[in-house]
N, C-alpha and C positions, 0 to 999 in steps of 0.2 A: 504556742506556735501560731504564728500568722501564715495564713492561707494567703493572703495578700501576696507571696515572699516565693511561695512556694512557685516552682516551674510547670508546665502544663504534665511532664512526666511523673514529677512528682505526686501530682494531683491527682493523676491515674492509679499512680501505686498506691497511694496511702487513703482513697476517698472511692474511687469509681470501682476500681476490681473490687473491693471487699463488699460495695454494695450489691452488685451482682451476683457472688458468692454465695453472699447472705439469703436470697432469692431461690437458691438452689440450682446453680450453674456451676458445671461441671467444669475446671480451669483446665484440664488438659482434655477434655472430647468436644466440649461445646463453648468454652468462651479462650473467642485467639485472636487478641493483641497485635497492634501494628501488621493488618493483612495486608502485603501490594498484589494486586490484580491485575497490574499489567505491566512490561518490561521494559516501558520507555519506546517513546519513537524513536529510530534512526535517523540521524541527518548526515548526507552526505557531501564531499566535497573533493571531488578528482578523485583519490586513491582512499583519503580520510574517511573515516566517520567517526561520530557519536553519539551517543542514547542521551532522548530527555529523561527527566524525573519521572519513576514510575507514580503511578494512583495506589495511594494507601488510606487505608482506614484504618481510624483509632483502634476502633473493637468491632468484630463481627459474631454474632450470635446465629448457633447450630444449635438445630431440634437434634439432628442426625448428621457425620462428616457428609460434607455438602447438599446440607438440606440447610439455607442459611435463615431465619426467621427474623433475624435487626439487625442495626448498625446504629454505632454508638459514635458519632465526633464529638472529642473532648478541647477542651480550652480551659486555661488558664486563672484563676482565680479573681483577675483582673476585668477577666469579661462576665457576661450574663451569662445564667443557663439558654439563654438563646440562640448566641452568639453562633454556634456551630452547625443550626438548623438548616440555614442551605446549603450548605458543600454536602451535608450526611444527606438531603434528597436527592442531589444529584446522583451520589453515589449510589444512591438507594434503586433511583430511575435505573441503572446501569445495569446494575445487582441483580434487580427485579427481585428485591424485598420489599415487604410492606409494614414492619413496623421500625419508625424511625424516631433514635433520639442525640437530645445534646444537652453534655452538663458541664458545669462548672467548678461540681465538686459539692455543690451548697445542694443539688437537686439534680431533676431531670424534666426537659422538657418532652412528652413523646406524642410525638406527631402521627395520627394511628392512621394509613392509607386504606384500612376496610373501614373508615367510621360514613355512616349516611344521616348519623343523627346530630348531627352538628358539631359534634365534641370531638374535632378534628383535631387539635390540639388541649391536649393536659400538661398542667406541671405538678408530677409528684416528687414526695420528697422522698429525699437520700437515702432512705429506712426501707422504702415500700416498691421498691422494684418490680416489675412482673416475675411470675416464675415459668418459666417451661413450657408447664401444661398451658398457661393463661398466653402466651403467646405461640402456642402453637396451636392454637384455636382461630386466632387470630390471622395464622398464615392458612388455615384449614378455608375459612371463609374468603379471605384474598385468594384462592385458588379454584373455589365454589366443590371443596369435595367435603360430601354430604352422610354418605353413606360408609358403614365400619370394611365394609370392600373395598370400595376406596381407597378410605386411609391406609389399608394393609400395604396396598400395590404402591401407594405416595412414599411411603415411608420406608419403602424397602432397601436394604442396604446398598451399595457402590462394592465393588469388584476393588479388593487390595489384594496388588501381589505380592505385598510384603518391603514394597521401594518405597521409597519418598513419593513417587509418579503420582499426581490428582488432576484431576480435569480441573484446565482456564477455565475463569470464570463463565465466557460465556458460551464452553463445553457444556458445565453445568446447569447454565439457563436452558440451555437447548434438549440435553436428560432429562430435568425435572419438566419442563412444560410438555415434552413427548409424553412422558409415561404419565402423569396428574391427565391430561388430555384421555389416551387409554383408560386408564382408571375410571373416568368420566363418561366410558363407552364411545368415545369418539373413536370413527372408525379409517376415518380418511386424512393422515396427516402428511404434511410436508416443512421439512428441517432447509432452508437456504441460506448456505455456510460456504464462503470463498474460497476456493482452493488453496489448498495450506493450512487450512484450520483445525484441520484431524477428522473430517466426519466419520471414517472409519472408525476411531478412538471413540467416538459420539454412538455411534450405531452400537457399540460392543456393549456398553454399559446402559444402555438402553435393552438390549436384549439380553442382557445379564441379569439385570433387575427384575423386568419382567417372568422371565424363565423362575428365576428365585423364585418368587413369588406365588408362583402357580398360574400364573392370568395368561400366559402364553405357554404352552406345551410342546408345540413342534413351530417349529420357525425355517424360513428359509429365505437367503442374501442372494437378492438377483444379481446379476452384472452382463454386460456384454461382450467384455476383453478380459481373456485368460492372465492378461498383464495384474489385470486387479481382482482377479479370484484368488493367485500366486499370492498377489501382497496384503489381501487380508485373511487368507488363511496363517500365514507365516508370523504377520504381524498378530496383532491386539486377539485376536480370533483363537489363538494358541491355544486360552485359556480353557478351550471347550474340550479339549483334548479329544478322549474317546466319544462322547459326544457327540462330536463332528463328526461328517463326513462331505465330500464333493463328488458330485457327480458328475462321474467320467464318461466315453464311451456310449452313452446312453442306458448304461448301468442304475438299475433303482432297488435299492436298500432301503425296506419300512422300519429296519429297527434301531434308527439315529433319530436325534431332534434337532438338532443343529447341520440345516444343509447348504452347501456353495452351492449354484450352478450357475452355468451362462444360459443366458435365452436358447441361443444357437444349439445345447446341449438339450433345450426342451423339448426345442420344437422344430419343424419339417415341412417341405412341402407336397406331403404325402399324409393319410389319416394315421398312419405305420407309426410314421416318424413321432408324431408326438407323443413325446414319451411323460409328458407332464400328466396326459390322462391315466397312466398307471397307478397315481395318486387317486384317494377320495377326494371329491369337490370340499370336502370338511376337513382333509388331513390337515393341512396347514390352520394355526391359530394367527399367524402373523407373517410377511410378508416385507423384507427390506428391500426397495429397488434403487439398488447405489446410478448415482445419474442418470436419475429418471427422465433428464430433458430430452435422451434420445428416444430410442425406437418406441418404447411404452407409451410418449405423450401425444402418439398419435391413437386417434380413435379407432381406426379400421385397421391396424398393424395386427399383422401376427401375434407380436409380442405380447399386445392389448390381452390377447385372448389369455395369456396365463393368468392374468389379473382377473379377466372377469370369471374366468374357470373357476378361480381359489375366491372369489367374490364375497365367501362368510369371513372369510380372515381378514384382521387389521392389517392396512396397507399402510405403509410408511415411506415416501420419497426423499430420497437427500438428493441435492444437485446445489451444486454455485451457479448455475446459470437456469436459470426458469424458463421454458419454452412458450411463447405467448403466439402466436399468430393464426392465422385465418386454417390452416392442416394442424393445428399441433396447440394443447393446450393442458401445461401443468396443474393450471388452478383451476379448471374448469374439474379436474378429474379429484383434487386433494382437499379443493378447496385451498383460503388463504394460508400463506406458512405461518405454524404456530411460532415461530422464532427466525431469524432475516440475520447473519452476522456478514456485514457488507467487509468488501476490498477496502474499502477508507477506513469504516473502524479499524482493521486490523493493522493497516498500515501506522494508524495514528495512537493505536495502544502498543505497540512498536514488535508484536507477532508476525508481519509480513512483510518482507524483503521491498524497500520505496524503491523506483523504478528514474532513469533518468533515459528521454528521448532523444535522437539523433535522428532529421528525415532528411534524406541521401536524394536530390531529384536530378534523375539522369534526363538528358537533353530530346534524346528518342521520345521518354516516359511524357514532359511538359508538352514538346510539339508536336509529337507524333512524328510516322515516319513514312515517306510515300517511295516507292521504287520510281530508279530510272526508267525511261521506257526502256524495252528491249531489257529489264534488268531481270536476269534468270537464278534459282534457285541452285544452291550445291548440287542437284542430278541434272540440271542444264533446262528447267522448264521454264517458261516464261512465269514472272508473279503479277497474279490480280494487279492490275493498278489502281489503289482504292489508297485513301489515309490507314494505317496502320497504328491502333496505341496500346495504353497500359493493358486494357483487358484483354488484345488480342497476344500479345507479349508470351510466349514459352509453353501458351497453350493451340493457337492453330499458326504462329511465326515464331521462329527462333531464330533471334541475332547474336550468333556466339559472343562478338564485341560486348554487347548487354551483361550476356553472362558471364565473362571474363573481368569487365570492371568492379562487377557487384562482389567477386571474391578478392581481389585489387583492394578494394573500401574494406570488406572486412579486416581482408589481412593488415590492411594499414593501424585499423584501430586496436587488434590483438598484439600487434607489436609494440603500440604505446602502451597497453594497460597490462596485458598478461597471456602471452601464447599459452595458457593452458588452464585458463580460463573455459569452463565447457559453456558449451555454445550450439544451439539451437539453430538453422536456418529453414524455417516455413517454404518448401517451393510449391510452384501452382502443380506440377503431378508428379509422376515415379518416372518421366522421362527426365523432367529438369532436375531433380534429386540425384538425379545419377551423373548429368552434365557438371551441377555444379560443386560434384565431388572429385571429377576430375578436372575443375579449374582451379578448384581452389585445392588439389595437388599440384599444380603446377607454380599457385603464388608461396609454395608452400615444402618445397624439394629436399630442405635440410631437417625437417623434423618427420616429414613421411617416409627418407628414408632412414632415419631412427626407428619407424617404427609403422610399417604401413596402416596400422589403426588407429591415426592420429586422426584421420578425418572419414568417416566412415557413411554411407549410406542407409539409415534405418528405413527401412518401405515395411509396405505389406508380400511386396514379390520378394523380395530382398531377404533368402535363410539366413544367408552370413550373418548381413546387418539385423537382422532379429533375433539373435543369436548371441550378440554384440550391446544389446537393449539394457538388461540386469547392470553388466559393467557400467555402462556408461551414465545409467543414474545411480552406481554404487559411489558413495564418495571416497571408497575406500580404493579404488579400480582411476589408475591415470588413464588407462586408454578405453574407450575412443574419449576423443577433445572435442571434436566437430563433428556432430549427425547433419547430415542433411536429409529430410524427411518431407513428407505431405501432409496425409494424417493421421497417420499409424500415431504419431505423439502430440496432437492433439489436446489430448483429453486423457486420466486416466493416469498420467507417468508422475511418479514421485521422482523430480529432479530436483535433489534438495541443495544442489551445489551448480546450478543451472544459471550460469554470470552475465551470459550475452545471450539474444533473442532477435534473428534476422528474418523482417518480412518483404519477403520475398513472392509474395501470394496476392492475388487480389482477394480478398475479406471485405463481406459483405450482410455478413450476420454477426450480428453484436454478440449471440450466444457462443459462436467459433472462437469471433477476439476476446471474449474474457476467458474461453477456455485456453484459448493460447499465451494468453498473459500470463495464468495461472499458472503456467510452468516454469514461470523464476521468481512466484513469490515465497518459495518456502525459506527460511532462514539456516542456516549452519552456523554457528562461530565457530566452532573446532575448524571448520575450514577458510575461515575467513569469508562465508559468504552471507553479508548483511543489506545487498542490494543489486538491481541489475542493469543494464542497457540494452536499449532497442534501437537497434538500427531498423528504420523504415525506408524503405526503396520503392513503395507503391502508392504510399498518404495512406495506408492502411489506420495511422493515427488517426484520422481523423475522426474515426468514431468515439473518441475520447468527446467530442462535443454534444453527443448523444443523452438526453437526457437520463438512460439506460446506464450509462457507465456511473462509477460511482467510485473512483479512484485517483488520488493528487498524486500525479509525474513529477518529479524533481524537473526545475530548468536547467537546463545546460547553456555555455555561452556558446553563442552562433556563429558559426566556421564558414568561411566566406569559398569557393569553388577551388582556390587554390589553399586553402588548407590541407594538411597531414591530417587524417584521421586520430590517427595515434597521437596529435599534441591535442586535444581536449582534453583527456585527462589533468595531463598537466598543468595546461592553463587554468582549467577549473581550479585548481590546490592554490592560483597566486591568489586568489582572493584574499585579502586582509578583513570585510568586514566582517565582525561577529555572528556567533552563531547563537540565538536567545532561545530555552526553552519555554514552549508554552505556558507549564504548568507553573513556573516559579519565577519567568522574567531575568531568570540568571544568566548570565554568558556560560555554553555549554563548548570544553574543552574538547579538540577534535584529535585524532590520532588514525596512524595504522593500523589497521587491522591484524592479528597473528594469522595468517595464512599458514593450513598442512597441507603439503600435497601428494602423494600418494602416485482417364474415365471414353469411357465409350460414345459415340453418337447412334443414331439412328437415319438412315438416308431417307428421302420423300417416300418410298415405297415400304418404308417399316424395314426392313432388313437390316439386318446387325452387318453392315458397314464402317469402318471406323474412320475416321476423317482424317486426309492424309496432314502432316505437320509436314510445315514450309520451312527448310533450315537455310540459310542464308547466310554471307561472312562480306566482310571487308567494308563495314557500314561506320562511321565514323561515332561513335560515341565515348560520350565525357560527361563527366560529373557538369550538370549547370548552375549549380546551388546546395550547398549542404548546409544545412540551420536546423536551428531548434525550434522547438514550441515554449509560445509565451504563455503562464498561466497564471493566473487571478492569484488574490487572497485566499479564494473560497474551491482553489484547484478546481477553477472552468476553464477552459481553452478559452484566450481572446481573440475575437473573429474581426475587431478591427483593427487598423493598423495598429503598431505599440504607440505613436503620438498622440492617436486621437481619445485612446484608451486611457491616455497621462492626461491627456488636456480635458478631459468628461470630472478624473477624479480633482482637478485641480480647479477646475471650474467650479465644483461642489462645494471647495470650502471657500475659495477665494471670488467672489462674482466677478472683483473689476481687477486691473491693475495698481489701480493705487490703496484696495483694501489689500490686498498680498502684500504690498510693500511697510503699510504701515504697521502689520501685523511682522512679517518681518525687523523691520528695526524695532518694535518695541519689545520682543523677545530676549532675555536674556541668554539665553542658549542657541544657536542655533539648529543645532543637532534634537531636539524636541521638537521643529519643525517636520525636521527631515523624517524621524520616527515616525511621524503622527502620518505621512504620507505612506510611507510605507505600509504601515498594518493597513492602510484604505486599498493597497494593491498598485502603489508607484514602483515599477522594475527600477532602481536606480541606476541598479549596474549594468543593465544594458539599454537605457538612456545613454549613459555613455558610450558605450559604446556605438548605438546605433549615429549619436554627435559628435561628440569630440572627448575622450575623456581628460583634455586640457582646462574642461572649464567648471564655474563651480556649478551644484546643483539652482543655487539663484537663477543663475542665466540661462538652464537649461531650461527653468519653470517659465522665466519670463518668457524666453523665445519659444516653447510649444503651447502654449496658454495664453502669450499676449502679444505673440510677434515683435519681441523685439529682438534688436541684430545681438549675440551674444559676444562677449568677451571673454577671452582667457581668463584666470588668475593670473597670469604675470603681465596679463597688459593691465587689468586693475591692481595691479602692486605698482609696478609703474606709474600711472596715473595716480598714484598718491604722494609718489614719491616728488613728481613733477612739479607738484602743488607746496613743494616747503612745509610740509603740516608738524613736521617734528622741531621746529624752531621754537616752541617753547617749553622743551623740555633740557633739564639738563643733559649733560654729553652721553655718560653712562643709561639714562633713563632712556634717551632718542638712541644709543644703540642696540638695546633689549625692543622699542617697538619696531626697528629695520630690521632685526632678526626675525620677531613675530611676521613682518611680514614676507619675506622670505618664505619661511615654514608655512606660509597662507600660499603662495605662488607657488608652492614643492608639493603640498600634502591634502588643502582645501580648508574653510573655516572650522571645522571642527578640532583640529589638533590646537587651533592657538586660543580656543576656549578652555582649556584644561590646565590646572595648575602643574601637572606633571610633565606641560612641554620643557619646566622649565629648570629639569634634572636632564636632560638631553642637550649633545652637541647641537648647535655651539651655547647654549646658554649656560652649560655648567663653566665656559669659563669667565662669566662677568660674577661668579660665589654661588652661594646656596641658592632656594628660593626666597627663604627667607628675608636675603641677604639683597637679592634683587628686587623683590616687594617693597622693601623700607628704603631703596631709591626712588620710589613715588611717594613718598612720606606715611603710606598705609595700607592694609590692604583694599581698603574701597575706593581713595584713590588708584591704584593698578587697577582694578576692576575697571572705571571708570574712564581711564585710558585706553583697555582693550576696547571699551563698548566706543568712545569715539574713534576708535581704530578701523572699527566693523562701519560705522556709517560713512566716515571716509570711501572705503574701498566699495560700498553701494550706492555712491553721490551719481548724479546727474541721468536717474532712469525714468522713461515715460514722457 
């Protein structure tokens, strides 16, 4: 048998699994083959999507199910025992393993990430594997647990309830570095996990393991909203059964270890009311505070005080958004987070719903708005005469026209993409929530009266609408479609079929807009929900350019003032060019998705005063611009125009004009130009569109990078044709290159560099290719001809 011969599976089966075996690895509890770890990003396109190639490894080695200790990339017989050593570190980095290797069949390379004494890399042979014990010593020192306590709490099992169900990999990063940390005596930790990522899923088996173990005895899950005591006692929490208990009422039961409660449920503004001192300052061993970014991260808060009251017990904070400022500080209190799982990762390991932007700028919102004189309010007062804008907008002026258009825009875009579609609308309080629930029943008459819970108002005053909460982020519940809300939904609501997200708010804390983002990153495919839309009506986007945010927007193409809301979708879908996955460079096939469907002021004098709201009507407002946001390569917002942003990257590779040109025509391909711009962050397709998309990318480059006048392709078809240049071809050969050029003046240069233009109308009827090739006497001749074809149609520039 030649190994030479052999495939790289092959080599797996018949050389790598047996040597590991051989080592004493367990093939059904600790060693598992072809692991993928994450599900592919989504990519979208109008109504379309589809997933890249998920991240898989060869072999991944368990001390204990999900206690991962190495990873194994293998290759092929052809290559070294090397050869595999960087993808398996990367993977490794990801993993957070520390013993890495790569073989070839002949051996093993292992690259050990706890070595200090030099011998960072070994290569042993095929026979002498590590076993078990020797690498789990190994990960015992990469994790610095020292002590047989310790190890006990490390090693302690994972929570099965008998499913398939196991914590994403970087569930599991975030479990084992919590409880190894604990183990370690650390007392102050913090988990920051993006919404959508399961931290409740995270917290459970985190205090599962511990509890097992003995190292935590009585525990207790703070929270703030009865919304998320509900859904983690219901959810993942289950598993505590009798165990558990919540505290209701102000009710305290010492004979449970597993407690819910809310703050609000603790504590009071009376010595009476706190009912958390009915506990010992010792009861609790440990202490879960689910979005820690609110009230506890401040120092002097009430809330504080339950923390420093239980002050012996391990603190653990989960939140997706970290509170940092001058009142309020997560890290200050947790110290750094042992684990970070950002909105980008998730979106780009394809666990979190990609997001495409829409910003709506109404005419009022850009210029602002100043009354007539003499111009009086709906009860007939005279108004202030001052400039009026976005921030005074629905909180001390209301322009019903305002609020009547912004449900006009919605309604437009839910009629192009999907009236039932659930959808989110941000307003600035519980007055405009309530306005804009009866405007947007009035753009809206034929499905509300189907069913008047088609658009409903979720608040805090609001029973009905709170009432109406469950449904609406149940996926199983069609009604309500449309909450308009404040920030009762916020923060906290698992909307896992949450399609559209209208800001309608002015947002000012980057901790609010990622929590409000967060509410249509979750993914569904059983309901076809694999991404979402934002409509913006305030530039609330614009925090996307904040160094804080950490999430890539899909672009959408940019809809001019009299656009349909409702044709972007559409438009988006005619795109032709390809869709490439990251991870393999392949063209990734796109499709339909299966869709089921089922505040107060204070006056000068201190007095609780409220300030009266100015309503106003007959003001002339109109959409002045609806477009999109342009973003990089590297999903930053670009802050200068999109030409000069073309002309920065084009000037980087090209200095002059006549180095572009000469690099140009000595290119065989065109379309490896054009690639090569792209991956640097060249928008092609809306280059076109912002110039002409009559013309070819050449002259788009030349004229934003070198000023020159551009030309169509059918005036450069033209111009060549003008010129006699097919007179020394024969008949048949000169009408296969006036074809070619034609399909260069129809489609751009890229179609008439490809052998397969020339199985397509009209050239199938001059014969095969074959047929039409050996009318240039070769194929290097046709080659030959197209290439003087292409410098023809780039003659006389500069």
């Amino acid at each position: 048998m030649n190994k030479k011969n052999l495939s790289e599976r092959d080599i797996c089966t018949k050389f790598i699994t047996p040597a590991v075996e051989k080592s004493g690895w367990n093939k059904l509890t600790q060693l598992l083959e072809e692991v993928t770890f994450t599900d592919g990003k989504i990519h979208v396109r109008g109504k379309l999507t589809a997933r890249g190639n998920k991240k898989r490894a060869d072999y991944i080695l368990y001390y204990k199910p999900n206690i991962p200790v190495a990873i194994i990339e293998a290759k092929d017989n052809k290559h070294s025992i090397r050869a595999g050593i960087q993808q398996a570190l990367d993977y490794a980095k990801i993993l957070d393993i520390p013993c890495v290797f790569s073989s070839n069949g002949d051996g093993f390379l292992f690259h050990d990430r706890t070595a200090t004494d030099g011998n960072i890399e070994t290569e042993i042979d095929i026979d002498n594997f590590p076993t078990p014990k020797e690498l789990w010593e190994k990960y015992k020192k990469y994790k610095g647990i020292t002590t047989p306590a310790a190890e006990k709490i490390a090693s302690q099992d994972y929570f099965f309830d008998g499913t398939n169900r196991k914590p994403r990999y970087y569930q599991q990063i975030a479990i084992n570095r919590t409880v190894e940390a604990i183990a370690n005596e650390q007392n102050r930790i913090i988990l920051v996990m993006a919404t959508g990522t399961g931290k409740t899923y995270t917290a459970f088996q985190i205090i599962h393991r511990l509890w097992k173990s003995g190292a935590k005895k009585r525990i207790l899950f703070l929270a703030d909203r009865n919304a998320l005591i509900n859904q983690t006692r219901r959810g993942d929490f289950k598993h505590f059964k009798d165990k558990m208990t919540v505290v209701k009422q102000r009710q305290i039961d010492k004979s449970y270890e597993i407690y819910l409660a809310l703050y609000q449920g603790l504590t009071g503004s009376d010595e009476d009311a706190n009912v958390y001192k009915q506990f010992s300052r010792d009861f609790f061993d440990l202490i879960v505070i689910d979005e820690c970014h609110r009230g506890s991260a401040k120092e002097n808060s009430s809330w504080r005080e339950i923390l420093t009251y239980f002050e012996k017990a391990t603190h653990i904070g989960l939140t997706a958004t970290p509170k940092e400022s001058n009142e309020a500080s997560n890290s200050e209190y947790f110290g750094e987070p042992v684990y970070t799982y950002s909105l980008k990762q998730g979106i780009d390991d394809g666990f979190l719903a990609p997001y495409r932007v829409v910003r709506i700028a109404l005419n009022v919102d850009a210029e602002g708005w100043r009354p007539d004189q003499g111009k009086t309010d709906k009860d007939g007062n005279e108004i202030e005469d001052r400039i009026y804008n976005r921030k005074d907008f629905d909180k001390s002026l209301v322009i019903e026209e305002r609020t009547d258009i912004v449900a006009k825009k919605l309604t437009e875009f839910l009629k192009g993409y999907d009236r039932f579609a659930k959808t989110i609308v941000f307003c600035v309080d519980i007055d405009h929530a309530e306005r804009m629930r009866t405007a947007l029943a009035k753009h809206n008459p034929d499905l509300v009266a189907d069913n008047y819970k088609y658009i409903m108002q979720i608040t805090g005053d609001n029973d009905e609408g709170k009432r109406e909460l469950d449904n609406f982020i149940n996926p199983e519940e069609k009604y309500p479609v449309i909450a308009t809300t404040s920030e009762l939904m916020t923060t906290g609501v698992d909307a896992q079929t949450c399609k559209v997200i209208v800001l309608d708010a002015n947002i000012n804390s980057m901790t609010k807009f990622k929590q409000i983002i967060g509410r249509g990153t979750r993914i569904n495919e059983e309901y076809g929900k694999l991404f979402f839309t934002i409509l913006d009506f305030r530039n609330a986007t614009d925090l996307f350019a904040d160094p804080q945010f950490d999430g890539d927007p899909i672009r959408v193409k940019p809809v001019t003032d009299t656009t349909d809301l409702g044709d972007i979708i559409n438009e988006e879908e005619q795109s032709e060019s390809p869709i490439i996955d990251l991870e393999t460079g392949e063209e990734i096939e796109i499709s339909i998705p299966k869709i089921r469907y089922p505040e107060e002021e204070h006056n000068a004098a201190g007095a609780h005063e409220p300030r009266r709201k100015v309503y106003v009507n007959g003001i002339d407002v109109s959409v002045l611009i609806s477009r999109d946001m342009y973003f990089d390569q590297h999903g930053k917002p670009i802050t200068t125009s999109l030409k000069d942003h073309t002309k920065e990257i084009i000037k980087g590779n090209f200095v002059s004009l006549n180095d572009f040109l000469n690099t140009w025509n000595a290119t065989d391909r065109k379309e490896a130009i054009i690639a090569q711009l792209q991956e640097q962050g060249v928008l092609v397709e809306a280059l076109y569109e912002a110039v002409d998309k009559q013309v070819d990318l050449f002259d788009l480059i030349c004229h934003i990078a070198y000023d020159q006048p551009p030309l169509t392709r059918k005036e450069r078809a033209n111009n060549v044709k003008k010129r006699n240049y097919f007179t020394k071809y024969g008949e048949q050969a000169k009408n296969v290159l006036e074809a070619l050029l034609d399909k260069y003046a129809d489609e751009g240069i890229a179609n008439i560099e490809s052998f397969e233009v020339l199985r397509v109308n009209p050239f199938d009827k001059f014969g095969s290719p074959l047929e039409i090739i050996n009318q240039f006497g070769s194929k290097a001749n046709y080659l030959k001809a197209v290439k003087e074809l292409e410098i023809e149609l780039y003659k006389n520039i500069g």
